[in-house]
Structure formats: structure tokens, C-alpha cells
C-alpha positions as CSV (number, residue, x, y, z in Angstrom):
1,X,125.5,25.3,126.0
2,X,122.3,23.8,124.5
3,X,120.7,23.5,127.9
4,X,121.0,26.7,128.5
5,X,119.8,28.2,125.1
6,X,116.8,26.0,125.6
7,X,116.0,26.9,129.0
8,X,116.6,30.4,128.5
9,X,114.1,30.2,125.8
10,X,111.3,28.4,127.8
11,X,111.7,31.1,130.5
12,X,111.1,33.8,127.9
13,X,108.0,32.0,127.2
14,X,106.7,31.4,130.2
15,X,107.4,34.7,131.9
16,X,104.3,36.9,132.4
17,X,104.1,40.5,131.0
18,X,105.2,43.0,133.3
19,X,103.2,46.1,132.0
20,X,100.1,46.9,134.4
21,X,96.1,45.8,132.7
22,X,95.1,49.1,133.9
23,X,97.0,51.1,132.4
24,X,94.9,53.3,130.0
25,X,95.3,52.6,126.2
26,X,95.6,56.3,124.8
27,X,93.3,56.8,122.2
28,X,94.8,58.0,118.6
29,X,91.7,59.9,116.2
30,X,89.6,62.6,118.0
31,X,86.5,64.1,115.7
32,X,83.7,67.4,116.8
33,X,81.3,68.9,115.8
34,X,81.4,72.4,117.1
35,X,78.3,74.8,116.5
36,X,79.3,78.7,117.8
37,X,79.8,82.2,116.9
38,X,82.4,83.9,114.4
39,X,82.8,87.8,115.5
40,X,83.8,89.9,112.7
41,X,85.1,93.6,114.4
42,X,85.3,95.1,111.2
43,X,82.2,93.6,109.2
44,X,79.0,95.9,108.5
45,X,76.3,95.3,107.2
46,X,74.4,96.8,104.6
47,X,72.4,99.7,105.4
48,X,72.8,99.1,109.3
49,X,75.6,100.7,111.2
50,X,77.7,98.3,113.3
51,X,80.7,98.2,114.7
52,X,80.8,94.3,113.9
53,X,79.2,91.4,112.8
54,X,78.5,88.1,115.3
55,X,77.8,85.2,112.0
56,X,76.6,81.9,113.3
57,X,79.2,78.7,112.3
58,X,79.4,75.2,112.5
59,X,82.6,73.2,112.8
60,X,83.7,69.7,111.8
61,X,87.4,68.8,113.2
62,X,89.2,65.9,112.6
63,X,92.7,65.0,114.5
64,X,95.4,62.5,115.3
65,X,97.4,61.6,118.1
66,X,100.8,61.8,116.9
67,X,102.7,61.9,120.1
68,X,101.5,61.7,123.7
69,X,100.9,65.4,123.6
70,X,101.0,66.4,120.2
71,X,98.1,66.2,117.8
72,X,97.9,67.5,113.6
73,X,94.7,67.6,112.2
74,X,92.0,69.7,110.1
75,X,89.0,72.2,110.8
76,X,86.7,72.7,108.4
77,X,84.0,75.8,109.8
78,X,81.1,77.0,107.9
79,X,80.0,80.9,108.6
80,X,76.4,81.3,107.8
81,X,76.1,85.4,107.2
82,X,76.7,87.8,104.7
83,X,78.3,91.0,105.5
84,X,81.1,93.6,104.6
85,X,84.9,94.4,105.2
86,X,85.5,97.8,104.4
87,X,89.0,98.8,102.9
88,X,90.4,101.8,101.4
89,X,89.2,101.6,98.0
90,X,87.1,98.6,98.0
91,X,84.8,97.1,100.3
92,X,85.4,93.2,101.0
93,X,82.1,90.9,100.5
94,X,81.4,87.8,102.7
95,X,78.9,85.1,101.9
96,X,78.5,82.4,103.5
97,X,82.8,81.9,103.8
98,X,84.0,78.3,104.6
99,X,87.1,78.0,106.2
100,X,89.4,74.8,105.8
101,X,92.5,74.7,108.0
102,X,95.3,72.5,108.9
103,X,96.6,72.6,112.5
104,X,98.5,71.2,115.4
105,X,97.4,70.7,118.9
106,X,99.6,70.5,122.1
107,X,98.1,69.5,124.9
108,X,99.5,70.7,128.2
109,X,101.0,67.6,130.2
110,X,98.8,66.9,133.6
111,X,95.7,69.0,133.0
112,X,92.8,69.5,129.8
113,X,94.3,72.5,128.5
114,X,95.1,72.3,124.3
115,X,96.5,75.0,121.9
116,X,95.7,74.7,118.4
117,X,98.0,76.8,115.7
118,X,97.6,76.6,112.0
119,X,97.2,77.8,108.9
120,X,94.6,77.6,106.4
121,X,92.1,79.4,103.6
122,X,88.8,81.1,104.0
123,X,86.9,80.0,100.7
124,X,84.0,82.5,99.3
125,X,82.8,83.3,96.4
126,X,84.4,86.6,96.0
127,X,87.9,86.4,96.8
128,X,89.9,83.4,99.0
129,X,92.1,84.6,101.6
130,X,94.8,83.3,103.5
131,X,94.9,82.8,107.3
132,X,96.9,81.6,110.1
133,X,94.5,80.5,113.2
134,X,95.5,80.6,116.8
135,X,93.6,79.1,119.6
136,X,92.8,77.2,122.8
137,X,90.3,74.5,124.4
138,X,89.2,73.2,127.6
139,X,88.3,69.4,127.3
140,X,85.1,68.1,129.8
141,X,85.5,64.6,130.2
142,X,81.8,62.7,130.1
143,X,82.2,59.6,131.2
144,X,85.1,56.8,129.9
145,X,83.8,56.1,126.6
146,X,85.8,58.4,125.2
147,X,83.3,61.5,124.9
148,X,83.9,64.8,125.8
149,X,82.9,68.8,125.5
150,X,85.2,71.7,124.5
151,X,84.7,75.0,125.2
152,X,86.8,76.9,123.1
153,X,88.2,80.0,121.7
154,X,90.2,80.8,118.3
155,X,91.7,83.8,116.5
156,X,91.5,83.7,112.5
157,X,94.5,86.3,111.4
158,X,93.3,86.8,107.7
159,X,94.9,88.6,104.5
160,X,92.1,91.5,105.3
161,X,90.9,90.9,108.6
162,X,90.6,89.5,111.6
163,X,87.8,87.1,113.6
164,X,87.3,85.5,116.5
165,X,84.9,82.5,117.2
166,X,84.2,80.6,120.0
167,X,82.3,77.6,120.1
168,X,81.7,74.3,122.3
169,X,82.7,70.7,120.4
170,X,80.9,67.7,121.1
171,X,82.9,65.2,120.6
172,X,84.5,61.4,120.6
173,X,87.7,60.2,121.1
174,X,88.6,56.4,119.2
């Protein structure tokens, strides 16, 4: 009997690992920076008559891998425009509105398709609203460092109103 615990101990450390060296290691924190546009269908400006407001934004994003599909995370976005909401008795001012928002991403098994849902706040100086934000990206591979583009395209439902942006992220996998 103490033969064969010993031997079946050297065996166990001598045998070689059976899991392939090429297999790729998956990657866990993903960070962008995403410059783009916000479209606003019901902002105005003052003194001009639109039907709509395109305000420049930046993005910073921040996520981690959670499971082999599933990523949670933060957006922070930066709109850079001043403009208008009318409502019935009040119009709504935007200044320069920062939006912070916590989300999850999915990303669709076999192909570079994600979808983002979340909720979050739109900080301004005027009045804070409440939003839930829908959206979807195509991730461009460059290279195997870990680098990549996004095109993308999300949906901010607000307290108020409603905006679109889309945007392209530069970012780095790690």
C-alpha cells in the first residue's frame, strides 16, 4: 500500500499538463476612449429654429470580464453644447451635461457583436436626470496586442428626453 501511494504520487508529478500553450489567455479589463456625436431630437437652440441638436462628446469606458461573455462596467461621456428641451411649462437647459453610467455588456458567442444596457445619471448644472442606456458595438481587431476600434451606437432614455450618440472607441484590452 505505501508503494503505491508513493508511486502514484511521483506520476502526478511527473505527468505533463494536458491543456494546449496556444490556447489564448482571455483578457479581463477593457478601457476607450470614444470621441463622437450626441443627437438631441428635441433640443433647440436659442434664437435658431431646429428640429435638433448634434453636441460633440467624448467617452471614457471602463469594463471587466466577468464571464466569458459577460462584461459590467462604467461610461463616463462628456457633451460639449448648450441647448434647450422644451416642455409644457418649462423649457429644460443643457450645459455642458456629463453622463456617468453603469452597464453590462454581452457579447454574442462566435462573432464581435456586444450589447451594452444600463442605467445611469446625466449630471448638469440645472437639474440631474435619470437614464437607462441601451446600445450596441462592433469590435475591429488591430493586431494581437490587445487593441481594437468600436464603432458604435447607444440610446440614452432620460427622465425628459431622449438621445442618441454614436461614436468610435479606441481602445486596449489587458
Amino acid at each position: 500500500l505505501f508503494l503505491l501511494i508513493v508511486f502514484g504520487s511521483i506520476t502526478n508529478i511527473f505527468s505533463q499538463d494536458s491543456t494546449s500553450s496556444k490556447k489564448k489567455e482571455m483578457t479581463m479589463n477593457m478601457i476607450a476612449f470614444s470621441p463622437g456625436l450626441t443627437f438631441i431630437p428635441a433640443g433647440t437652440i436659442e434664437n435658431i429654429n431646429t428640429s435638433g441638436v448634434f453636441v460633440p462628446t467624448i467617452g471614457f469606458d471602463y469594463l471587466r470580464r466577468v464571464h466569458k461573455n459577460w462584461e459590467i462596467g462604467v461610461m463616463l461621456d462628456f457633451e460639449f453644447g448648450k441647448y434647450s428641451v422644451p416642455k409644457k411649462y418649462d423649457d429644460l437647459k443643457r450645459h455642458n451635461a456629463i453622463v456617468l453610467a453603469a452597464v453590462t455588456a454581452f457579447t454574442v458567442p462566435n462573432t464581435n457583436i456586444n450589447f451594452y444596457g444600463g442605467i445611469g445619471v446625466e449630471l448638469e448644472q440645472h437639474k440631474h436626470l435619470g437614464l437607462v442606456r441601451l446600445g450596441a458595438e462592433y469590435t475591429i481587431r488591430l493586431g494581437d496586442k490587445g487593441w481594437f476600434l468600436g464603432p458604435n451606437v447607444f440610446m440614452d432614455y432620460k427622465d425628459h428626453y431622449d438621445t442618441w450618440a454614436v461614436a468610435i472607441a479606441l481602445g486596449k484590452e489587458f
